[in-house]
C-alpha positions as CSV (number, residue, x, y, z in Angstrom):
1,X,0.0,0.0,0.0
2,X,1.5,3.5,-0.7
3,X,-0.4,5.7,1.6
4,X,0.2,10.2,1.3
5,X,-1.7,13.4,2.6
6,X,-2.7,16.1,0.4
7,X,-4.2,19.2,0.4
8,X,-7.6,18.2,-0.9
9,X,-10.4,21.1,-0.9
10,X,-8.5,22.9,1.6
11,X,-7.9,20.1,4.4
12,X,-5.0,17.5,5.0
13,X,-6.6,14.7,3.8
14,X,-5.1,11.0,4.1
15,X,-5.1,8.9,0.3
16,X,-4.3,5.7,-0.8
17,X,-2.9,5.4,-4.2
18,X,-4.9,2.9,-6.6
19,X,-3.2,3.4,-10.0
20,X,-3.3,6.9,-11.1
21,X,-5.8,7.9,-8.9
22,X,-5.8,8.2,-5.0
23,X,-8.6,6.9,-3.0
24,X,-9.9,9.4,-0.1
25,X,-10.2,7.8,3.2
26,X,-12.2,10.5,4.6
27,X,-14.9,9.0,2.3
28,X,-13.8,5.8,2.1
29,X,-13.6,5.1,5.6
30,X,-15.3,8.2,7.2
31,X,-14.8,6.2,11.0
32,X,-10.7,6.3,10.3
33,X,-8.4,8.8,12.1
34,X,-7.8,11.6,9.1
35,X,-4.1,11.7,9.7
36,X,-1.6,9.5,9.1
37,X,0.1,10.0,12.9
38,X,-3.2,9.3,14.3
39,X,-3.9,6.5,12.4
40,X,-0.7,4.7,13.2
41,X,-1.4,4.8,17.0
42,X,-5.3,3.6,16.7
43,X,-3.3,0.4,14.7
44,X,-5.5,0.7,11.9
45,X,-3.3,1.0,8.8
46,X,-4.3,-2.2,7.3
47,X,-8.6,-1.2,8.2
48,X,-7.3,1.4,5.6
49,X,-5.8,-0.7,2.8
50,X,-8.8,-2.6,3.4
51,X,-10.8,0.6,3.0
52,X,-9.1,1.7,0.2
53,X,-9.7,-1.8,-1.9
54,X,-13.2,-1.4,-1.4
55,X,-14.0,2.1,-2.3
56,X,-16.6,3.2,-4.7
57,X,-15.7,5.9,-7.3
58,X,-16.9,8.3,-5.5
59,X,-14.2,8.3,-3.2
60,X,-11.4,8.5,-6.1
61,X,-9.4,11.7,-6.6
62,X,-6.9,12.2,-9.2
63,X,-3.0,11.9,-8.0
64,X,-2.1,14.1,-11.1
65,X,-1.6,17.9,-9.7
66,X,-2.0,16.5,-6.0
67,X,-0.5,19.1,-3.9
68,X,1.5,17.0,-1.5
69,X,2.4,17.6,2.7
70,X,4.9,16.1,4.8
71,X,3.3,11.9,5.2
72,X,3.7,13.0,8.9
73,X,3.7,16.1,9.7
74,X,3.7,15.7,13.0
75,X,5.5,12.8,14.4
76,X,7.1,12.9,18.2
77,X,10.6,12.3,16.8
78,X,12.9,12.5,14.3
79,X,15.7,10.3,14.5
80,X,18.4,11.1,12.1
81,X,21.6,8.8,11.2
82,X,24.7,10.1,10.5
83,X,27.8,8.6,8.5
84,X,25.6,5.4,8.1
85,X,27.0,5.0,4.5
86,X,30.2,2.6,4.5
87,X,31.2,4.6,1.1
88,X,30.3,8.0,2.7
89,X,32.3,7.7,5.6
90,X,35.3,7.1,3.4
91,X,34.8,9.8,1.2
92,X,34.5,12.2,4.5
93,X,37.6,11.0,5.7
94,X,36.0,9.6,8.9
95,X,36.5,6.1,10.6
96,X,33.9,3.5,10.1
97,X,31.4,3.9,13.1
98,X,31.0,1.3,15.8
99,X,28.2,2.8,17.2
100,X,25.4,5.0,15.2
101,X,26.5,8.4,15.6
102,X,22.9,10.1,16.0
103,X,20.9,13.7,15.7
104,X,17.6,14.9,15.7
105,X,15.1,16.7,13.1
106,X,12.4,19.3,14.6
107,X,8.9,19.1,13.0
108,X,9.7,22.4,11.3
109,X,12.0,21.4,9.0
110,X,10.3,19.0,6.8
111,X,8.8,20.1,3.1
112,X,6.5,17.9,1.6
113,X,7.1,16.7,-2.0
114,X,6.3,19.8,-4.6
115,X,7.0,22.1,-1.7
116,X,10.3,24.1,-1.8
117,X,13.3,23.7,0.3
118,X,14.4,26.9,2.2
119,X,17.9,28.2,1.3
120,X,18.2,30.4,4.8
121,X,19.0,33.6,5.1
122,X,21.8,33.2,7.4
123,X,24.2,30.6,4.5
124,X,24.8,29.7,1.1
125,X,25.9,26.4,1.7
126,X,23.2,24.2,1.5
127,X,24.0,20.9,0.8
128,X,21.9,17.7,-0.5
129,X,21.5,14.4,1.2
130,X,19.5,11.2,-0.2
131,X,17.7,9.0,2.7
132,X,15.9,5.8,3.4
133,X,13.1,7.2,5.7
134,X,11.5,4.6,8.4
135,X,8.1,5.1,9.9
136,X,7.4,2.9,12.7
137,X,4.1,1.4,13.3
138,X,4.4,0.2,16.8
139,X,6.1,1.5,19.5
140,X,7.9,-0.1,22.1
141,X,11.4,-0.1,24.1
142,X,14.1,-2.7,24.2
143,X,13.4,-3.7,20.6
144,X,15.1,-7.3,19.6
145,X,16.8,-7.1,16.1
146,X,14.7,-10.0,15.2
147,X,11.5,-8.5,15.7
148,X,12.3,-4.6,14.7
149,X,10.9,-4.9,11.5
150,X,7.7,-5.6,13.2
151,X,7.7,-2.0,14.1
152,X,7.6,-1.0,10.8
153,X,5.0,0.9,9.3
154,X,6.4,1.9,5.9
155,X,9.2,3.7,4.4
156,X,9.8,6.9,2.5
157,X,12.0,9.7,1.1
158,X,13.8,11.8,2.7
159,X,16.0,15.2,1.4
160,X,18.7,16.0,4.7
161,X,19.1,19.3,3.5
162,X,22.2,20.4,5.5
163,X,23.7,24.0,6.1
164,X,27.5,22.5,6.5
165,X,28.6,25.7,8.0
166,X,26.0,25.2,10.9
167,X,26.4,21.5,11.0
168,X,30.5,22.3,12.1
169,X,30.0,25.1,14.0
170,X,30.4,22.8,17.1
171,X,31.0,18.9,17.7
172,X,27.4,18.0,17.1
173,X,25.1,18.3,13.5
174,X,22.5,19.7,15.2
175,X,22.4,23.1,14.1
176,X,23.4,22.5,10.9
177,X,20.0,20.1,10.1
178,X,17.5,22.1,11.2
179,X,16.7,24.7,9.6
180,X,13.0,25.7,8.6
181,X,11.8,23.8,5.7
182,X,15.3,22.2,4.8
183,X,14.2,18.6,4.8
184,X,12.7,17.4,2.2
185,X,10.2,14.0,3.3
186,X,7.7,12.0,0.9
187,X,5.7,12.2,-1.7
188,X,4.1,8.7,-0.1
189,X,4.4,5.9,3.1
190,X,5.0,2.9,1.1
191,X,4.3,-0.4,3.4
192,X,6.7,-3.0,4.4
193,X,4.4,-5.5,2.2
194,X,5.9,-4.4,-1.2
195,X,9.9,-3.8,-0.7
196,X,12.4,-6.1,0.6
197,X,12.8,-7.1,4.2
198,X,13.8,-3.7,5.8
199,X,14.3,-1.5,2.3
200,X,17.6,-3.5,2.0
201,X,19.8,-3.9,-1.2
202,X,17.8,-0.7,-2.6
203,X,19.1,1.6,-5.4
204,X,19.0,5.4,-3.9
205,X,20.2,8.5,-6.1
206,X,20.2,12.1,-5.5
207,X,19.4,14.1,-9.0
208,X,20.2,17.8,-8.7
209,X,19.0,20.2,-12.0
210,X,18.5,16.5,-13.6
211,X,22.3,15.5,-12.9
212,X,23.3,12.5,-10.6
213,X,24.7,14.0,-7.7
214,X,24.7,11.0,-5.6
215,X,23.7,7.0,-6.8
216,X,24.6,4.1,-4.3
217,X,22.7,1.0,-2.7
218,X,21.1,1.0,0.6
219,X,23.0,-2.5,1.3
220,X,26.0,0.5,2.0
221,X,24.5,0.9,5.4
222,X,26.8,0.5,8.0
223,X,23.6,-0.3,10.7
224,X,20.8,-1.4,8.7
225,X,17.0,-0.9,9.6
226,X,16.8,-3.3,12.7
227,X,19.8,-2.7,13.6
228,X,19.0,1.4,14.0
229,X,15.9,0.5,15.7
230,X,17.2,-2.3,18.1
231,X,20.0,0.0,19.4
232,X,17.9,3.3,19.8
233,X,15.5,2.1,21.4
234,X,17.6,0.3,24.3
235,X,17.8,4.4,24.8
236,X,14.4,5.4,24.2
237,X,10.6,4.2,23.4
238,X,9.6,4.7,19.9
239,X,5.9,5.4,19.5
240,X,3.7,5.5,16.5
241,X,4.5,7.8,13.8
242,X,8.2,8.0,14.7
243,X,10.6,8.4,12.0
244,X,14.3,7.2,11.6
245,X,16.3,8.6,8.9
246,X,19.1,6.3,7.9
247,X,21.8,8.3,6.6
248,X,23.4,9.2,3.3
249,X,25.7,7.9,0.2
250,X,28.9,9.7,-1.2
251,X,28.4,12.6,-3.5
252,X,27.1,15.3,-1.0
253,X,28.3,18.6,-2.5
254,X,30.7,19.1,0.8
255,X,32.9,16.2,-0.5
256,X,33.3,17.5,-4.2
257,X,35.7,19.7,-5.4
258,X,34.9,22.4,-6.3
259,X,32.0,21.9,-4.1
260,X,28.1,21.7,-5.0
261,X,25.6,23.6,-3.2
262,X,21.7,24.0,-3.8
263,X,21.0,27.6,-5.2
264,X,17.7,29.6,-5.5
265,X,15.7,28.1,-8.5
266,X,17.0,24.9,-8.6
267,X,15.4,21.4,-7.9
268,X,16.4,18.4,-6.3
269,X,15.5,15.0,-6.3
270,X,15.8,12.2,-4.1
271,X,14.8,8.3,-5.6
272,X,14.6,5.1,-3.8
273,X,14.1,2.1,-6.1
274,X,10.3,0.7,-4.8
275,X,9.3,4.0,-3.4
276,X,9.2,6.8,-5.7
277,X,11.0,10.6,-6.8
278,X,10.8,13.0,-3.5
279,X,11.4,16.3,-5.8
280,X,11.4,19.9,-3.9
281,X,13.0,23.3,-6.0
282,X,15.1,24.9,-4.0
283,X,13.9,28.6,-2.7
284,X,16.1,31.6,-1.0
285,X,14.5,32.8,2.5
């Protein structure tokens, strides 16, 4: 099931995609939660694929033009990866991590697919990052590596936009990732059900202006899906709607010389073999 909110009529509205059109679960399913966050912790994501197979016409609405928001705009956290790309740490000169080396996202940084990406006021260097996004489905704390992937709800896209000055300003990234609207997330929640067994062995490319900035496999991951979600949560509970973001492959414009950074006007796109184009243009403060 591949599962997005839209701005339909004027309201977030949660769709399933059937073909080239979406099916509106509002109508479809008028007794659902009518986001995707709320959804997740009522545990009924699969009363809505069931939902969505059943529809009538009346519920259809065409994907063409949709104008996309954040899959969850909302979610409690945002757990981000860093140097989680065995090829990407070499390229940035670092050691091969024994443990995750770990930030956080704020809810104010993500941009939808369609949306732009804000080059702030306050840098120029504004640099692009393709990511395996992880939703989880079901919460919980001291997560066994065998059973993590039951906690999976879906994956998606995901844009790390970075401001590198920021990011090394001090020892931590934190800064650096969160900026307002610099993290690019979607266009859709695409369930466990049609990828491989954690998004492994995945093709993921970074396109900027059209050219490949960045094309690698997710089996690069230096911790793969259960693994990031095993050893985070011996730390913390994950809930519904939380979302892990798994790092990035060589060709970030930091690494290049002469370096590469996203300007006003142009566009940037992020694809995951299975799970779509995430494509935001790029837009000064």
């Amino acid at each position: 099931m591949r599962i997005a909110t839209i701005d339909h009529a004027g309201r977030p509205t949660l769709v399933v995609r059937r073909g080239d059109q979406f099916v509106d679960l509002s109508v479809a399913a008028p007794d659902l939660p009518r986001d995707l966050l709320s959804l997740l912790r009522a545990g009924a994501l699969e009363r809505a694929g069931q939902a969505a197979e059943a529809a009538g016409d009346d519920a259809l609405v065409e994907a063409a033009g949709a104008s996309y928001l954040p899959p969850i705009g909302d979610p409690e956290k945002i757990i981000c990866l860093g140097l989680n790309y065995r090829d990407h740490a070499i390229e940035t000169g670092n050691p091969i991590p024994d443990y995750p080396v770990i930030f956080t996202r704020m809810t104010t940084t993500l941009a939808a697919h369609g949306k732009p990406m804000i080059l702030p006021k306050a840098a120029s260097d504004f640099d692009y990052e393709a990511e395996l996004a992880v939703v989880i489905g079901t919460g919980g704390r001291h997560i066994a590596m065998d059973a993590a992937l039951d906690h999976v709800a879906g994956y998606s896209c995901f844009n790390d936009g970075s401001i590198r000055s920021f990011q090394f300003k001090s020892n931590q990234f934190t800064m650096g990732k969160n900026f307002d609207g610099s993290g690019g997330f979607g266009p859709e929640l695409v369930t466990p059900d049609e990828l491989p067994a954690g998004g492994a062995g995945l093709r993921i490319q970074c396109r900027l202006n059209g050219e490949t900035m960045q094309d690698s496999s997710t089996d690069q991951h230096i911790f793969d899906v259960p693994s990031a979600i095993s050893i985070i949560s011996e730390v913390m509970s994950f809930r519904p709607g939380d979302v892990i973001i798994m790092g990035t492959p060589p060709g970030v414009g930091a690494a290049r010389d002469p370096q590469v950074w996203m300007k006003d006007g142009d566009v940037c796109e992020v694809e995951i073999e299975g799970i779509g184009v995430l494509s935001n243009p790029i837009k000064a403060e």
